[in-house]
C-alpha positions in Angstrom: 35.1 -15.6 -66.1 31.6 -14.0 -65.0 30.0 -17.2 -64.9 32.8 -18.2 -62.6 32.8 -15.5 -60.1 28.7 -16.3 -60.3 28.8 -19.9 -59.2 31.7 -19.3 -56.8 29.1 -16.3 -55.3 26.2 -18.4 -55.1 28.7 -21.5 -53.4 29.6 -18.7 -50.7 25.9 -17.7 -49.8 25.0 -20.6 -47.7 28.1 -20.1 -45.1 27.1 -16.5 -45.4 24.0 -16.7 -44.1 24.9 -19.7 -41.2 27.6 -16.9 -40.2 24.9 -14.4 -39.7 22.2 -16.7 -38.1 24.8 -17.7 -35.6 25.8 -13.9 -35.1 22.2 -13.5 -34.0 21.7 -16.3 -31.9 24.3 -15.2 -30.1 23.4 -11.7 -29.6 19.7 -12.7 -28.9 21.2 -15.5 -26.2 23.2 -12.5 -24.6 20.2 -10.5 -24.4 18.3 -13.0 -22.9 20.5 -13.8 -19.9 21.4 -10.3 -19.0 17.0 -9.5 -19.3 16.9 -12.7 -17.3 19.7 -11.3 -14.3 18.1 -7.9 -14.4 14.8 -9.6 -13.6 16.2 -11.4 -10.7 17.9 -8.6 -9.5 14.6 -7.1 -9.0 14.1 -9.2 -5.9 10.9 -11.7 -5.6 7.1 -11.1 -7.2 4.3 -12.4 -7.8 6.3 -15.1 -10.2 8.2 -17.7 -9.4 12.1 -16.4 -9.5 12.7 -19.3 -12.4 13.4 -19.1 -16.1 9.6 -20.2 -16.4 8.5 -17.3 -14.1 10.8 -14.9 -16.6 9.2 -16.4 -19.8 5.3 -15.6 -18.4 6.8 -11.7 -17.5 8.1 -11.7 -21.0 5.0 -12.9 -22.5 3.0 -10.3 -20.7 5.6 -7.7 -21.3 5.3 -8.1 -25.0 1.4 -7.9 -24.6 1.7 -4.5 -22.6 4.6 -2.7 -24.0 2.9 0.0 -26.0 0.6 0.8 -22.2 1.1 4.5 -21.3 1.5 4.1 -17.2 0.3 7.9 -17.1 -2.6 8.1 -19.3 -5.7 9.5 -17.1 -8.0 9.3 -19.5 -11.2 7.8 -18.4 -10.1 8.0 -14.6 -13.2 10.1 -13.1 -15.7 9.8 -11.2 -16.0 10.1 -6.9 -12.8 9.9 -5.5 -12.0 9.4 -1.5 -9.1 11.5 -0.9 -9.5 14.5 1.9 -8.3 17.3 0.0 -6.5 17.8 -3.3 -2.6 16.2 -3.2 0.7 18.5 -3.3 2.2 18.2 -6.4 5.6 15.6 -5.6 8.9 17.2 -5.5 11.2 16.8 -8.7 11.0 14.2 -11.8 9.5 10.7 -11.8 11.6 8.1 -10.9 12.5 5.5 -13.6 10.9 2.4 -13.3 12.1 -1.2 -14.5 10.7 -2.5 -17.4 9.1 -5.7 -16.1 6.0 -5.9 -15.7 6.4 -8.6 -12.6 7.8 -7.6 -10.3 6.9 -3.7 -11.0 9.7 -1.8 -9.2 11.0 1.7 -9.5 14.9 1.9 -10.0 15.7 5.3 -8.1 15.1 8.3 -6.0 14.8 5.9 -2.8 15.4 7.6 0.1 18.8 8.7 1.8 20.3 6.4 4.0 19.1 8.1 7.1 15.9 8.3 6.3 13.5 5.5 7.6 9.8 5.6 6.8 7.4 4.4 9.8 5.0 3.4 7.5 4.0 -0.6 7.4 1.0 -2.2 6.4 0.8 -3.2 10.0 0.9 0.2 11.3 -1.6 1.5 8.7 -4.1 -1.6 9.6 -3.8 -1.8 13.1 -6.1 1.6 14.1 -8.5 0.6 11.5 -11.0 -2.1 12.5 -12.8 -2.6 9.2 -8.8 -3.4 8.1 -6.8 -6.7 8.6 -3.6 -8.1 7.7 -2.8 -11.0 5.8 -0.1 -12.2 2.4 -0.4 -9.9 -0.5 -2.2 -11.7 -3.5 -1.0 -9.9 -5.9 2.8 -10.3 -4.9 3.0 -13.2 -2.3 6.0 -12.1 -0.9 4.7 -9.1 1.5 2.0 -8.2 3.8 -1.3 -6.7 2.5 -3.9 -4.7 3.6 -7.1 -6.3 3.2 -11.0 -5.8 4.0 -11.8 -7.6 7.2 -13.6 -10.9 6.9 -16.9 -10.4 6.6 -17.1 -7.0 5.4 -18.6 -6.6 1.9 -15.6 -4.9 -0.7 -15.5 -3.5 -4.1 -16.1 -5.3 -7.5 -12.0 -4.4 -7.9 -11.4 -6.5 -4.9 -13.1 -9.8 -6.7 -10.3 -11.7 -8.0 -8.0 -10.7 -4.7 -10.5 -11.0 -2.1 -10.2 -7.6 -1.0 -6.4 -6.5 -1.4 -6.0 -2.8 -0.8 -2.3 -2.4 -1.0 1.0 -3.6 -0.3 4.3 -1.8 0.2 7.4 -3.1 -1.2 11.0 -3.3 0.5 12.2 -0.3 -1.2 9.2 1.4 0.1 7.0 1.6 -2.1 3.2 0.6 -3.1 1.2 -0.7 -4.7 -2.5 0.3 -4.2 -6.1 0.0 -5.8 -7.6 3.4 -5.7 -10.9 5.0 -7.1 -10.6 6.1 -10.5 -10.6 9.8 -9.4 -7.9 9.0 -6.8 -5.5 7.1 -9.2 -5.9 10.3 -11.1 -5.3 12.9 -9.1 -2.1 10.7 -7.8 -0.5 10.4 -11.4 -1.2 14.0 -12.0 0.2 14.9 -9.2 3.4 13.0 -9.8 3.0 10.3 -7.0 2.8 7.3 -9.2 1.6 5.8 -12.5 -0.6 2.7 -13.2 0.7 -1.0 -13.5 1.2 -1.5 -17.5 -0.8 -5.1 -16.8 -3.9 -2.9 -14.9 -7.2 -4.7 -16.4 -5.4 -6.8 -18.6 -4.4 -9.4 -17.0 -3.0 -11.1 -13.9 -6.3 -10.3 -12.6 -5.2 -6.7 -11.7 -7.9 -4.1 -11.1 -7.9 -1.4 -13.9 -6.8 1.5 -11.2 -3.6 -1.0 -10.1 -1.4 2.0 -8.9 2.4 2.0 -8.1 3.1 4.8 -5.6 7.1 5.8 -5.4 8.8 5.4 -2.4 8.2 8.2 0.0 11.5 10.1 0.7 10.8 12.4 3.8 7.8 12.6 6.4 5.8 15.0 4.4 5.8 12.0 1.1 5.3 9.5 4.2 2.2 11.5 4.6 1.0 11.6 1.4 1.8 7.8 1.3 -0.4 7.1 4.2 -3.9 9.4 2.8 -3.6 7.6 -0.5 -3.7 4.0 1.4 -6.8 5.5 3.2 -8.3 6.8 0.0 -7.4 3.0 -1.4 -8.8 1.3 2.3 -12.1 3.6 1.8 -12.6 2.5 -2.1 -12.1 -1.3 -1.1 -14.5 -1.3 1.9 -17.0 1.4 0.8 -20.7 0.4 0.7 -20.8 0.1 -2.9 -23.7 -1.4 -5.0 -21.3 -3.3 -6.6 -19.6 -4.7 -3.9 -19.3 -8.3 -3.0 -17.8 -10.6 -0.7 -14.2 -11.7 -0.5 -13.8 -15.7 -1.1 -13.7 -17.6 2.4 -10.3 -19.2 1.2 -8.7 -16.7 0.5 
């Protein structure tokens, strides 16, 4: 009777397991199209908005995952801000777990607010500045280093990209190692989790939450002059942006 029950256990292992490998394809299939429709709801990046462009953020999500956005450590040095920053108002906002495109999920601000903030605003007072598609994220304006003027080593790969300012209102910016601390400290933003790892980011690769009043408007606009002055500072080692780019 043992030996029965024994052979009729062993006969019943093989649909076992096939019942619990197809349970898990199925639940890793669901996870995979609802990751993949939170991606695109993110709006375009610097990937293509394609299954492909979902597998390269998921390889690079997996190679940054254990990144702490808000570590400081090492961030020192001269910095170019006027003044120390005002501590932001209230929590951090939470911010999307892909890597590309790097958005913030909340605390936009109200409906009747309207920040007059643009790149093209910010760039067209400032001579040493121009305009021209973001590198990083090929879907919005940039501020760059004017042709001709020498920039930072962090402006190699990009030829020069200061900043950029998503549709939700916020940026991303490359600041001085000082100034990216002082902004994270301060509760204004955190680093990208990819930041001098890969994608050719720059190691200070800062994402600044949307501003939600004048006063954050403000603060907005000194950090993208503290980013301008680090990216077209007379800097031994500067170089000069690509002529094709």
């Amino acid at each position: 009777m043992t030996r029965r029950w024994e052979t009729q256990a062993r006969r019943g292992r093989p649909g076992l397991w096939v019942r619990v490998m197809l349970a898990g394809a199925v639940l890793a299939a669901a996870w995979v199209v609802r990751d993949y429709r939170g991606w695109l709801a993110l709006g375009p990046g610097g990937l293509p908005h394609t299954p492909r462009g979902w597998l390269t953020m998921a390889v690079l999500r997996a190679r940054t995952w254990r990144v702490d956005p808000f570590d400081t450590t090492g961030l020192t040095g001269a910095g170019h801000l006027t003044g120390p920053l005002p501590v932001r108002a209230g929590p951090r906002p939470t911010v999307a777990h892909y890597p590309i495109p790097h958005r913030q999920l909340d605390q936009f601000p109200a409906p009747e607010f309207a920040s007059t903030l643009t790149i093209a605003s910010f760039v067209a007072p400032r001579p040493t500045l121009t305009v021209r598609q973001s590198y990083f994220e090929k879907h919005n304006d940039a501020a760059f280093a004017a042709p001709g003027l020498p920039v930072h080593a962090d402006g190699r790969v990009s030829g020069g990209e200061i900043g950029h300012i998503h549709a939700d209102g916020s940026l991303h910016l490359v600041l001085a190692p000082a100034d990216a601390a002082a902004a994270i400290e301060h509760g204004w933003g955190q680093l990208h989790p990819a930041e001098g790892r890969a994608a050719g980011l720059p190691s200070t690769y800062l994402l600044v939450y949307s501003p939600r009043n004048p006063d954050e408007v403000a603060v907005a606009e000194r950090l993208l002059d503290a980013a301008a002055a680090h990216m077209t500072g007379n800097q031994l080692a500067s170089v000069r942006p690509p002529e094709d780019l």
